[in-house]
C-alpha positions in Angstrom: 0.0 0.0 0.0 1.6 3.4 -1.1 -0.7 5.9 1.1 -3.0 5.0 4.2 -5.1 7.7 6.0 -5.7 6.2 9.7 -8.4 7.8 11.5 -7.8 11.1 11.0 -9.6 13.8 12.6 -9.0 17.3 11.4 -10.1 20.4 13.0 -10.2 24.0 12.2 -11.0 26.1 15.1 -13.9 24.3 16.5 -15.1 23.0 13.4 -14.5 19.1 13.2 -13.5 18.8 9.2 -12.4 15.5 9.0 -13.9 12.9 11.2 -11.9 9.5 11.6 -11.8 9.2 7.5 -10.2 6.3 6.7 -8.2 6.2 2.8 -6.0 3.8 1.3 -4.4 3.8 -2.3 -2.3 1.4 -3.9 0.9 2.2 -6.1 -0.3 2.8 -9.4 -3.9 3.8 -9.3 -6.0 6.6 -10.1 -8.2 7.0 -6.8 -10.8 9.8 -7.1 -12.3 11.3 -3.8 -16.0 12.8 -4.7 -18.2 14.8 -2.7 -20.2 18.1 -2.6 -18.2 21.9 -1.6 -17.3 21.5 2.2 -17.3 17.8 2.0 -13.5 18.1 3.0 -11.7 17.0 -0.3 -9.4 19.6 -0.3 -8.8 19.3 3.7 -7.9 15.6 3.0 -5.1 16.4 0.2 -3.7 19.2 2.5 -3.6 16.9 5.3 -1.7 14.6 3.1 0.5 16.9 2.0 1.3 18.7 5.0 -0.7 22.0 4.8 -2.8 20.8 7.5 -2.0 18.7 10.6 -4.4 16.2 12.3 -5.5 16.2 15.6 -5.5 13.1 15.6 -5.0 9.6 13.5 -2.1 8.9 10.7 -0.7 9.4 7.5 1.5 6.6 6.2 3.4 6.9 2.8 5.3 4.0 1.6 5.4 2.8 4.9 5.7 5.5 6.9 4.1 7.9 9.1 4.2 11.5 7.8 2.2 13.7 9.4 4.5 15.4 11.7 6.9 16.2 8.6 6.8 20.0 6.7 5.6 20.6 3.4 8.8 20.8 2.0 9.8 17.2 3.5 7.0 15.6 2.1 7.5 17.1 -1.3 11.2 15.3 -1.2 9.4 11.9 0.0 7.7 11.8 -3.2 4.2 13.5 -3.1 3.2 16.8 -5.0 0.1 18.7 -4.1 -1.5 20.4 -7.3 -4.1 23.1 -5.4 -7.5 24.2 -6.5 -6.9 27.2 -8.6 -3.6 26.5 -10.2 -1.5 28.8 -7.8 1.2 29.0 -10.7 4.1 32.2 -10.1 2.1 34.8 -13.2 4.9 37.0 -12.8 7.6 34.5 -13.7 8.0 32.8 -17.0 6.3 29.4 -18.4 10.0 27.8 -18.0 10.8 29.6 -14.7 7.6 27.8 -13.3 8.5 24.7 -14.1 12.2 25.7 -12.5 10.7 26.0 -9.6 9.0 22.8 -9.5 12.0 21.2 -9.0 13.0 23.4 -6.2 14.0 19.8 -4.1 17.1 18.8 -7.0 20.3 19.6 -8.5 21.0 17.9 -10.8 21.2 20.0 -13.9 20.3 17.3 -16.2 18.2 15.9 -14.8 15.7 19.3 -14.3 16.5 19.9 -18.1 15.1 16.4 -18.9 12.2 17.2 -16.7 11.1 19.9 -18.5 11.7 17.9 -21.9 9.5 15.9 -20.6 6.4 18.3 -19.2 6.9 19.6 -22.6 6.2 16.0 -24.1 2.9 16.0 -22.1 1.9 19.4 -22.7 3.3 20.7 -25.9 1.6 23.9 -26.1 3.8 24.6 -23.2 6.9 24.5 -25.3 5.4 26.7 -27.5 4.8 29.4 -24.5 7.9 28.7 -22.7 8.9 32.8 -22.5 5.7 33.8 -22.2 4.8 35.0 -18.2 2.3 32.5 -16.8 -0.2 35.0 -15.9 -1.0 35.2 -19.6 -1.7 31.9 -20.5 -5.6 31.2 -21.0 -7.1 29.1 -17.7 -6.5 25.2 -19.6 -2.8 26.5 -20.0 -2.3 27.3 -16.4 -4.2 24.3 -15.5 -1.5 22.3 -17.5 1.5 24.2 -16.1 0.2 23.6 -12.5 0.2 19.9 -13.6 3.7 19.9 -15.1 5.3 22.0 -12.4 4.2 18.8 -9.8 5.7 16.8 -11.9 9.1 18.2 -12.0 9.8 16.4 -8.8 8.7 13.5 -10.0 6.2 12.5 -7.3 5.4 8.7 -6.8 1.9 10.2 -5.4 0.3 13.5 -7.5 -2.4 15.1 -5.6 -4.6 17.0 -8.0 -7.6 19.3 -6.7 -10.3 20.2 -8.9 -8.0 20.1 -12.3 -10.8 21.0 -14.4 -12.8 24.1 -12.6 -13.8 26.8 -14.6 -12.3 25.0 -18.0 -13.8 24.8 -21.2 -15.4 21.1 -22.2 -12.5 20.3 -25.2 -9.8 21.3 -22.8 -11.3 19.3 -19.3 -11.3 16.0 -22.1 -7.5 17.2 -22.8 -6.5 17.2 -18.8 -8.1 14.3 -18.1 -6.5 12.3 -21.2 -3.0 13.9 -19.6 -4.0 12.3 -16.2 -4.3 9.0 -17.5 -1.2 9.4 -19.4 0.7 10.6 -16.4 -0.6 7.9 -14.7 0.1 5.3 -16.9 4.0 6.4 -17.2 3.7 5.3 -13.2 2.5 8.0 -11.2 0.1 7.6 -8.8 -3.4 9.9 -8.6 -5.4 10.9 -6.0 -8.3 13.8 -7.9 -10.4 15.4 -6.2 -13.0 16.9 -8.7 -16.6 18.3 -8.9 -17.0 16.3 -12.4 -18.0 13.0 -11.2 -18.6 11.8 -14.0 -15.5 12.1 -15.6 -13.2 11.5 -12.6 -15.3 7.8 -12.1 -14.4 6.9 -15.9 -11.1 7.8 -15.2 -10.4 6.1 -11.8 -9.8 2.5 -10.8 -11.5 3.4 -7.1 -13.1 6.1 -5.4 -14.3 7.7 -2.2 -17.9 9.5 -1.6 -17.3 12.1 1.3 -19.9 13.7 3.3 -19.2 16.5 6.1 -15.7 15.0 6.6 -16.5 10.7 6.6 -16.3 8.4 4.3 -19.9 7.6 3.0 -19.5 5.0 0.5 -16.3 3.6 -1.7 -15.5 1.0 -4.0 -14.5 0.8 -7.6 -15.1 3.2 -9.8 -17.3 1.4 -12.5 -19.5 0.3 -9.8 -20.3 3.8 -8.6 -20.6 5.3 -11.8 -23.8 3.3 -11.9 -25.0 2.8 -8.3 -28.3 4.8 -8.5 -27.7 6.6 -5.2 -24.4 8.7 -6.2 -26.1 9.0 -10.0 -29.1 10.9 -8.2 -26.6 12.6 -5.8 -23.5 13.2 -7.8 -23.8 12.7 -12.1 -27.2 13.9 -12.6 -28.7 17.6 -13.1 
């Protein structure tokens, strides 16, 4: 098991966001965690990733517990958080973006191949390289956010909401990308309002209410189990 989420309990202030969820993903799999706003999918991803700390319960990556390290340190163990709202540098250049993905490396070459690579994924990006990132329409921001996780290269990609506020054609074209990402051997946990599309996408997912775990199982199965359609894919 790559990632397991023990009973955690997550507060802010008084407000109890997270109550005893329980997640587990397997190396290699898209896992997709559904649910309506305040649910606490985003909570869950910053937990993972250090934003947030729980009161209680565990994170274990690869084995280990985590949820006493930094941001930073959990960036270096192998897992990149990918925020709601792209939070890309628009001041700085397409190619200084992706620079600072790999903030946690030296290796010269090795960043250079990187980018060679984010560029092999998302060629338009290539094309914009000088261009400042503030520019770029929302699908190309959406795809630098993507490609400045990967310069890391993360074992575990944590993507929230990659296609809010995106046109249809471009939300086909990121969720293509996250298969292909995922089939060169990253692991995905999405959060995303599309239901539909993340279940077609996903091997397993999670159906959060108010911060528990109300239903999971695999993907195909929920896509048509009648109680998520009427909750979650129809109107």
């Amino acid at each position: 098991m790559m990632l397991e989420l023990k009973n955690l309990n997550v507060y802010y202030g008084a407000i109890h966001a997270l109550k005893s969820l329980n997640v587990n993903i397997d190396k290699g799999e898209i896992v997709t965690l559904i649910g309506a706003n305040g649910a606490g999918k985003s909570t869950t991803l910053k937990t993972i990733s250090g934003l947030l700390k729980p009161r209680t319960g565990e994170v274990i990556f690869d084995g280990k517990s985590i949820y006493n390290l930094s941001a930073p340190e959990i960036v270096k163990k192998g897992i990149v958080h990918v925020p709601e709202g792209r939070r890309i540098f628009s001041t700085m250049s397409v190619l200084e973006n992706l620079e600072m993905g790999a903030f946690t490396k030296n290796n010269k070459t090795e960043i250079a191949e990187d980018i060679e690579k984010a560029y092999t994924y998302f060629p338009i990006l290539k094309e914009r390289r000088e261009q400042l990132a503030g520019t770029l329409s929302g699908g190309e921001q959406q795809m630098l956010a993507i490609a400045r996780g990967l310069m890391s290269r993360p074992k575990l990609i944590l993507l929230d909401e990659p296609s809010m506020g995106l046109a249809p054609i471009i939300v086909n074209e990121i969720f293509n990308i996250i298969k292909t990402i995922n089939k060169s051997g990253t692991t995905v946990l999405l959060v995303e309002q599309n239901a539909n599309m993340a279940l077609k996408i996903a091997d397993r997912a999670y159906i959060i209410r108010t911060g528990e775990i109300e239903l999971e199982g695999k993907a195909k199965d929920l896509l048509k189990d009648e109680s998520v359609r009427k909750a979650y894919l129809e109107g």
